[in-house]
NUKOL-30670 format. One record per residue (C-alpha): x, y, z. Coordinates in steps of 0.5 Angstrom, whole numbers, padded with zeros to 4 digits, always signed. Layout:
BEGIN
XYZ/...
END
This chain:
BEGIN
+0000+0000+0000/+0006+0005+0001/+0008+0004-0006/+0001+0005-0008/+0001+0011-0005/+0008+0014-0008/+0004+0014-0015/+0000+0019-0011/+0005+0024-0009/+0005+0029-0014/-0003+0029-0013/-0002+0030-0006/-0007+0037-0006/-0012+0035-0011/-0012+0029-0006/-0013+0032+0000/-0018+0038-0004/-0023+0032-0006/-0022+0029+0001/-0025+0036+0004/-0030+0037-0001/-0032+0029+0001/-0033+0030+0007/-0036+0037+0008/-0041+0035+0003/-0043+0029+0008/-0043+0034+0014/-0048+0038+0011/-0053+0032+0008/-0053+0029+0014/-0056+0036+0017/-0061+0036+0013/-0066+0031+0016/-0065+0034+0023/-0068+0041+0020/-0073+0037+0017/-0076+0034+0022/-0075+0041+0027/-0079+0043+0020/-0085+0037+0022/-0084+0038+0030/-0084+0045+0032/-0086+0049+0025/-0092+0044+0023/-0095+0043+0029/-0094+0050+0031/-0097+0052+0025/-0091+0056+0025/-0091+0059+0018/-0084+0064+0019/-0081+0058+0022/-0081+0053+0016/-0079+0059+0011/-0073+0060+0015/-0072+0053+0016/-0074+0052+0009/-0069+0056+0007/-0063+0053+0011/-0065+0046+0008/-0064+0050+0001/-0058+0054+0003/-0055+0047+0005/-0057+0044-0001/-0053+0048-0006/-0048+0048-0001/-0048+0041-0002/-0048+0041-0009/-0043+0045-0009/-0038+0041-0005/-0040+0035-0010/-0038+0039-0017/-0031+0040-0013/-0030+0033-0010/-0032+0029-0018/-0027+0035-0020/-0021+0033-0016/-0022+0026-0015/-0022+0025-0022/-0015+0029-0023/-0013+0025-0017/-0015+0019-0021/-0012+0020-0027/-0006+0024-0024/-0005+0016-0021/-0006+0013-0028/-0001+0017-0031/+0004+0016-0026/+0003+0008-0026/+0003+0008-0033/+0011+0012-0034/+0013+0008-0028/+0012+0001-0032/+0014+0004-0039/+0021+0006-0035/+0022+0000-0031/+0021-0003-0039/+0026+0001-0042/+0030-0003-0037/+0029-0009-0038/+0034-0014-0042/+0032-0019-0046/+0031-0024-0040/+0027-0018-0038/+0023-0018-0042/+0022-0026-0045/+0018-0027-0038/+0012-0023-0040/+0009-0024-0046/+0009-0017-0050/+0000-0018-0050/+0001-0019-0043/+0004-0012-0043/+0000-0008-0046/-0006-0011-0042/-0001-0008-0036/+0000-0002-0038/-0007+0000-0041/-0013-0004-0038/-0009-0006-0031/-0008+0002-0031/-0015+0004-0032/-0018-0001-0027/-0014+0003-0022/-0016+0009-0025/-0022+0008-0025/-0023+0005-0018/-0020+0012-0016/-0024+0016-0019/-0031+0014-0018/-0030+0010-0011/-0026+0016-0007/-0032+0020-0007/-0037+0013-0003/-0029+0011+0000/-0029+0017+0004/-0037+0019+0005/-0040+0012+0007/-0035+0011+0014/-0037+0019+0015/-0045+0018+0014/-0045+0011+0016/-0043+0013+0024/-0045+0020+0024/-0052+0017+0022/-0051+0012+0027/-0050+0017+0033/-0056+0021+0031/-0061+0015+0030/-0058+0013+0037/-0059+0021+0040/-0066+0020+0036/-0069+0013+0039/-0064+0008+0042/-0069+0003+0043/-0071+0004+0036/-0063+0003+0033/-0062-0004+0036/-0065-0006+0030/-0058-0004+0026/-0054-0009+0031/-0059-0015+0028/-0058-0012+0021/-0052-0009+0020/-0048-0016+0022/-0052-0020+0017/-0050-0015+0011/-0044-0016+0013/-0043-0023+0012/-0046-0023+0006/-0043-0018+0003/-0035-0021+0006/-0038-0028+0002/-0040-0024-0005/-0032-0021-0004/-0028-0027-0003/-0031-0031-0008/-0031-0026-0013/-0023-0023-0012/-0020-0029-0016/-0025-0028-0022/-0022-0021-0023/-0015-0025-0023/-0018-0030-0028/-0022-0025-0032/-0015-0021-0034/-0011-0027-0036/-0016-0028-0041/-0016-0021-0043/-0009-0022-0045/-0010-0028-0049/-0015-0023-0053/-0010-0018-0053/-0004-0023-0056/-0009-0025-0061/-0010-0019-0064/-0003-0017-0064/-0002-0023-0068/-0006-0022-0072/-0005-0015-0074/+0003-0016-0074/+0002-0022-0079/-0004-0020-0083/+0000-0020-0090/+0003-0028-0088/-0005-0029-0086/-0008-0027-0092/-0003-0031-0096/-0004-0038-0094/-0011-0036-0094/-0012-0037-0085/-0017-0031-0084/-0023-0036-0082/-0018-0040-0077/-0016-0033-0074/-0022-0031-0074/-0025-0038-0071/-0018-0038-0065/-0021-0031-0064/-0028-0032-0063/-0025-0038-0058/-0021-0033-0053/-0026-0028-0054/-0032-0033-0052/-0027-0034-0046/-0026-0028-0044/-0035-0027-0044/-0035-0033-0040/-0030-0031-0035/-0033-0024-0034/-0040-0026-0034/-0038-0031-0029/-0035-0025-0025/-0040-0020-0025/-0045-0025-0024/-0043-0026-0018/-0041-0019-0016/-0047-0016-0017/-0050-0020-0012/-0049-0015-0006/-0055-0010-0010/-0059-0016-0008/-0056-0018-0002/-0056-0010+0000/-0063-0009-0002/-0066-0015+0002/-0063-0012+0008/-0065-0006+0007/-0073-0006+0006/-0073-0012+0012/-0070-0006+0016/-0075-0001+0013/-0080-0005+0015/-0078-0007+0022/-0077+0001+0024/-0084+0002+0021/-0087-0003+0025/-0084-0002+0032/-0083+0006+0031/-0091+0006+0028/-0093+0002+0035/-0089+0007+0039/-0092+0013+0035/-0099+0011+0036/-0097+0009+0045/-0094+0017+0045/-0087+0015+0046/-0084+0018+0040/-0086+0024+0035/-0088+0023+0028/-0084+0028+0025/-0077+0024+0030/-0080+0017+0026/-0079+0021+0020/-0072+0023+0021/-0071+0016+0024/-0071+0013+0016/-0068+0018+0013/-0062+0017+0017/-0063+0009+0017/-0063+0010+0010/-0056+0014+0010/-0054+0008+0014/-0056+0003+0009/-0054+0007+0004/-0047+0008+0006/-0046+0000+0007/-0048+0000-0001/-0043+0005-0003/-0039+0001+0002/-0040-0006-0002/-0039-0003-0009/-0032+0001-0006/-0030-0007-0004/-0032-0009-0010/-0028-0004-0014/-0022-0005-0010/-0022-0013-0011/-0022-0011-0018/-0017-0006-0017/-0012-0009-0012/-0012-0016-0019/-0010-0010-0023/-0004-0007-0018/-0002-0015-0017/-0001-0016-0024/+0003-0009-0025/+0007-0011-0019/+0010-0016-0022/+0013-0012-0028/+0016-0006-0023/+0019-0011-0018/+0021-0016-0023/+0029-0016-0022/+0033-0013-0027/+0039-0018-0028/+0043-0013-0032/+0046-0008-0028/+0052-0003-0027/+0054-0005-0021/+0061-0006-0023/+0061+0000-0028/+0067+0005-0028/+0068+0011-0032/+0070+0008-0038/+0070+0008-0046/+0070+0003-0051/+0076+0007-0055/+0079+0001-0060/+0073-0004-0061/+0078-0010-0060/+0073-0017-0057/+0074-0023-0054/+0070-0028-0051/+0074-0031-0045/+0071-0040-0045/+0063-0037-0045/+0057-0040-0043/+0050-0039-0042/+0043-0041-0042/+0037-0037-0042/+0034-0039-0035/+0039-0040-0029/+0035-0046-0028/+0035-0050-0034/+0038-0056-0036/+0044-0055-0042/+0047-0049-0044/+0045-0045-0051/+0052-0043-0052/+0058-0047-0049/+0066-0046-0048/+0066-0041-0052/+0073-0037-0053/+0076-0032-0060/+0079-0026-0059/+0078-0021-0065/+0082-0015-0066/+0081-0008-0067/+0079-0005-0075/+0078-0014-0075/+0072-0017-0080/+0070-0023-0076/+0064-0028-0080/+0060-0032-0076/+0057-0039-0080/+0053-0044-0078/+0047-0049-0078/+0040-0045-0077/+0038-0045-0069/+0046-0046-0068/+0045-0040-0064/+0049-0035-0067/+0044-0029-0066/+0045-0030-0058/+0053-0030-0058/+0053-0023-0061/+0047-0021-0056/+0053-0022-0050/+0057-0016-0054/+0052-0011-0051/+0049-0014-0045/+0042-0016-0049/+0044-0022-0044/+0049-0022-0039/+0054-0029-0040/+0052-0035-0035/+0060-0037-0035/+0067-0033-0037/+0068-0027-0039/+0066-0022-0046/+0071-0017-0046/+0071-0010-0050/+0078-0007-0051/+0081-0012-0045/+0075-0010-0040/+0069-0014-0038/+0063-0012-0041/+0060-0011-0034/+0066-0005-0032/+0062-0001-0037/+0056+0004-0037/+0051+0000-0041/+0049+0008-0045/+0057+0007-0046/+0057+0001-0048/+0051+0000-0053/+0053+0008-0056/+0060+0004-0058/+0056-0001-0061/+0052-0001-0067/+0047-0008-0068/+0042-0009-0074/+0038-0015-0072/+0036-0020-0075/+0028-0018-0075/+0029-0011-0078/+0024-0005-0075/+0023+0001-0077/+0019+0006-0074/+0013+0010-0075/+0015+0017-0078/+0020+0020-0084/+0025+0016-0087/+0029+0021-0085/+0028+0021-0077/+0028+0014-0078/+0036+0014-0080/+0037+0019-0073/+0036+0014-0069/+0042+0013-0070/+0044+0020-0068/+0040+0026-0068/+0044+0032-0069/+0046+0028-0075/+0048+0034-0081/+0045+0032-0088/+0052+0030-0090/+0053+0025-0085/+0046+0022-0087/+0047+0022-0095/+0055+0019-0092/+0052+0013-0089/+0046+0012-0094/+0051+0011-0099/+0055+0006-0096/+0048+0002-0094/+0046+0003-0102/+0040+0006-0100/+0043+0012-0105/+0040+0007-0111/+0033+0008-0109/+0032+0014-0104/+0030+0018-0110/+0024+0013-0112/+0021+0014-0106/+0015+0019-0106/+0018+0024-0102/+0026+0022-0102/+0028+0024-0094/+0021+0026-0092/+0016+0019-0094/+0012+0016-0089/+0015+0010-0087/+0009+0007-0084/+0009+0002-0078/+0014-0002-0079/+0016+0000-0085/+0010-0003-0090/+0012+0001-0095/+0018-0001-0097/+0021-0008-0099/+0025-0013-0095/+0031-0011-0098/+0030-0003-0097/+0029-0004-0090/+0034-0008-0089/+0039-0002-0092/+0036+0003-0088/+0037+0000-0082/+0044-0002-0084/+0045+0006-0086/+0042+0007-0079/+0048+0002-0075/+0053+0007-0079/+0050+0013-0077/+0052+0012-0070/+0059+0012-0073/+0061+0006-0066/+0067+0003-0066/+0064-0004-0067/+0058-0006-0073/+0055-0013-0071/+0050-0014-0077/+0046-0021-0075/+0044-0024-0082/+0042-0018-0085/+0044-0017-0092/+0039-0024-0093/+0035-0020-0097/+0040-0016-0101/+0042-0019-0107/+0050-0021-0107/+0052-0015-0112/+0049-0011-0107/+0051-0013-0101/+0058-0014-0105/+0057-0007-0106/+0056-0005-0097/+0061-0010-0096/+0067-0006-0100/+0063+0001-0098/+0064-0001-0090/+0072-0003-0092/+0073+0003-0096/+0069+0009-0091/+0071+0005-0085/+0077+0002-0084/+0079+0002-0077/+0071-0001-0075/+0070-0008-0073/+0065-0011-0075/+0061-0018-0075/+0057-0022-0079/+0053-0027-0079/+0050-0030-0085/+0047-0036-0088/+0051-0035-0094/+0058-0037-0094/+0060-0031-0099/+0058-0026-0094/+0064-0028-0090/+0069-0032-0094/+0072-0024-0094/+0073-0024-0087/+0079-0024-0083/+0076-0030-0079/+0071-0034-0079/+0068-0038-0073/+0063-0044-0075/+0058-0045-0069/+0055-0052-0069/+0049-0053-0064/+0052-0048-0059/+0059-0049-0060/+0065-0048-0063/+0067-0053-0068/+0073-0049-0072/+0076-0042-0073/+0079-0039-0078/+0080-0036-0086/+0076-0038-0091/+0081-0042-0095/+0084-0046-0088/+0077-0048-0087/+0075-0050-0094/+0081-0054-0094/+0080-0058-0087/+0072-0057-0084/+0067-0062-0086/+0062-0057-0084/+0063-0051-0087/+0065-0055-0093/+0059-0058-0094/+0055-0051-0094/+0060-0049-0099/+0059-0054-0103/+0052-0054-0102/+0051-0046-0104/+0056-0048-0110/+0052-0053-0113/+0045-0048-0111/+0048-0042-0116/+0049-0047-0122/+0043-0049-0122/
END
């Protein structure tokens, strides 16, 4: 609860100023059936006309009161509310930005943005609209307690039989429906993940002509989804019945107990009167007190879900580092193992050791799956090794600044993503402050050059999300462009010339060399004439190193990279 209320520190006034309003609104309804019956007992039956216009008037003055006290407490409690939905959500979304990789596979991204969206918004609705009956029943309840007693204690016994009754039917509604909410929200993001799905792969799914199987794995998680929430919100809206039960039960035992000591002469008319009205604030007040508990237990599901992404532990820290810079771009690997989870079974990557020297050109080849992406990933700390060490320049990785360390390297990976906005702010991410010379340097280097100029505004074409309007091997360019923007002093291009035929990629290949010579740089490829001009050559099989080399060397003395060269030799002269 305390962390809980640290979100709401920077609303801390809207908070107090709705707090007020809430309770002086109470304070001032409360008054207006004790006027009221004043109005029955003394000026009725009087016949007093000046002092029911006076009294009259104090109800209305009262009443506008009352009124304007609540416009101001809907006011501050939804800027409270809201404030709290703002804060949780930059809070999650910066604790992401932290996230490694690691991070970030033990969540599903669904699952995330139900986090940041659906999770939040129960929260901040549940402040918005439960702050006004949180604050204002416990008030009105007692004080309507404390009059009813002041009023007539014989007849308040009543509230010791009714009271405990609603009580426990209303605990029973609350236990049993806290565990739908948790239930109801994973379902939500089984939904969530299939329209994700669907939207990012929708070309794949018109393709192989899936839209009716899509459509029918949707009307699954969605049929779950209204099962589970039917499921809950029946059984939640069982406190109005519940309420309503105890209610005219109450009602029905005050009137039959207060008419009979009306008709003795052991209470006034106008005292039974404003006996009800309080009996219903009280009643009332348990109502709003039930609809509040169902808020929070609905709540209190979407707070745990959101604790779980801020207290998830980050397991890439800078514990270690010092005020270093990565100044040549010399590697090495130091007998490197890891594994994605601490407690799996084997090792991804095992007994892993090479040295690559500064301004090196360093090809890494291997079967699909034999996890080459996830060696290069340990350079720039995406994934911490689980043994050995991974040096830059003669220092571990962890002695340096992750900012540092990451400006210093610049990775195009395998899934190439470009973002919504010009192409041109699409190359800045690689530097901001980038001059247009640096920008046509580096699209030179990448080839973008030679198709730049067909795009409907050059610089300027909207790249939409994802990068639809341009062809696998164009973004693949651009994002190669970008990695060079950054000038760092190692490149790791993780298969990404794939899509690019081999005269083009020939053509980045000597645009690299020629325009930077002193960067290393790293490339994996399926391709063996990717690499067959790096200064060495390592072939990863299923997780280890099987040779290291030239490629004249291992074309001479190993089978595996024989094989595929051979393959690719055999597929061209097709």
């Amino acid at each position: 609860m305390k962390e809980f209320l640290t979100y709401l520190k920077p609303y801390r006034k809207e908070t107090l100023l709705a707090i007020f309003c809430i309770e002086a609104e109470t304070v001032f309804e409360l008054l207006i059936p004790m006027v009221m019956a004043d109005i029955i007992d003394v000026g009725v039956a009087s016949g007093d006309r000046r002092y029911i216009l006076m009294k009259g008037l104090q109800m209305v003055v009262y009443a506008l009161i009352s009124l304007i006290l609540g416009h101001g407490c809907a006011r501050y409690a939804a800027a409270c509310g809201q404030g709290l939905g703002a804060e949780l959500r930059k809070a999650e979304f910066k604790k992401l930005q932290k996230f490694s990789f690691a991070n970030t596979d033990h969540f599903s991204s669904a699952s995330l943005v139900t986090r940041l969206t659906g999770d939040v918004n129960t929260i901040q609705n549940s402040v918005s609209t439960g702050m006004r009956p949180g604050f204002r029943a416990p008030v009105m309840m007692l004080t309507s307690l404390a009059v009813s007693f002041y009023l007539n204690r014989t007849l308040a016994i009543v509230f010791f039989v009714a009271v405990p009754i609603l009580g426990i039917l209303l605990f029973l509604i609350v236990s049993r429906v806290r565990p739908m909410y948790a239930v109801m929200q994973g379902a939500v993001d089984k939904v969530n993940r299939i329209i994700q799905e669907n939207l990012t792969a929708v070309r794949v799914v018109k393709a192989y002509v899936r839209g009716n199987h899509e459509i029918e794995k949707f009307e699954g998680v969605n049929q779950n989804l209204k099962n589970n929430s039917e499921r809950a919100f029946r059984t939640a809206v069982l406190n109005m019945p519940a309420m309503q039960f105890v209610m005219y039960g109450t009602i029905l035992a005050i009137l039959w107990f207060g008419g009979n000591m009306a008709m003795a002469g052991e209470m006034e008319v106008g005292e039974l009167t404003g006996f009800l009205s309080y009996v219903l604030q009280v009643l009332n007040s348990l109502m709003m007190l039930s609809n509040v508990f169902l808020m929070l237990t609905r709540g209190l599901a979407s707070w745990r879900r959101i604790r779980e992404v801020l207290d998830e532990e980050i397991d890439i820290t800078e514990e270690q580092a010092k005020e270093i810079e990565v100044q040549k771009g010399e590697i090495e690997f130091r007998d490197v193992s890891f594994k994605y989870q601490k407690n799996a079974a084997e090792n991804v990557l095992e007994h892993i050791s090479f040295h690559i020297l500064p301004g090196q050109t360093f090809g890494i080849i291997g079967q699909t799956g034999s996890a080459k992406s996830t060696l290069v990933q340990l350079i720039p700390r995406l994934y911490d090794v689980t043994e050995g060490q991974v040096l830059v320049d003669g220092h571990p990785v962890q002695e340096y600044p992750l900012k540092g360390l990451r400006d210093s390297i610049a990775m195009v990976l395998q899934k190439n993503t470009l973002f919504s906005g010009t192409v041109e702010e699409n190359l800045r991410w690689g530097k901001e402050d980038a001059t247009r010379e640096e920008i046509d340097t580096a699209c030179r280097i990448a080839c973008v050059d030679e198709f730049i100029d067909r795009l409907e505004n050059g610089y300027q074409t909207e790249m939409g999300q994802g990068g639809v309007n341009v062809s696998g091997g164009q973004k693949q360019r651009l994002c190669i462009a970008r990695a060079i923007l950054k000038r760092p002093k190692v490149l790791i291009l993780d298969d990404s010339t794939s899509a690019v035929d081999t005269a083009t990629e020939a053509k980045i290949r000597e645009g690299l060399e020629k325009e930077l010579p002193g960067m290393t740089k790293i490339i994996i490829a399926q391709r063996v004439s990717s690499v067959a001009h790096a200064d060495q050559i390592l072939i990863l099989d299923d997780g280890k190193l099987n040779d290291i080399g030239t490629h004249q060397e291992l074309l001479e003395r190993n089978q595996i990279y024989q094989d595929i060269y051979y393959s690719q030799q055999e597929g061209a002269n097709l």
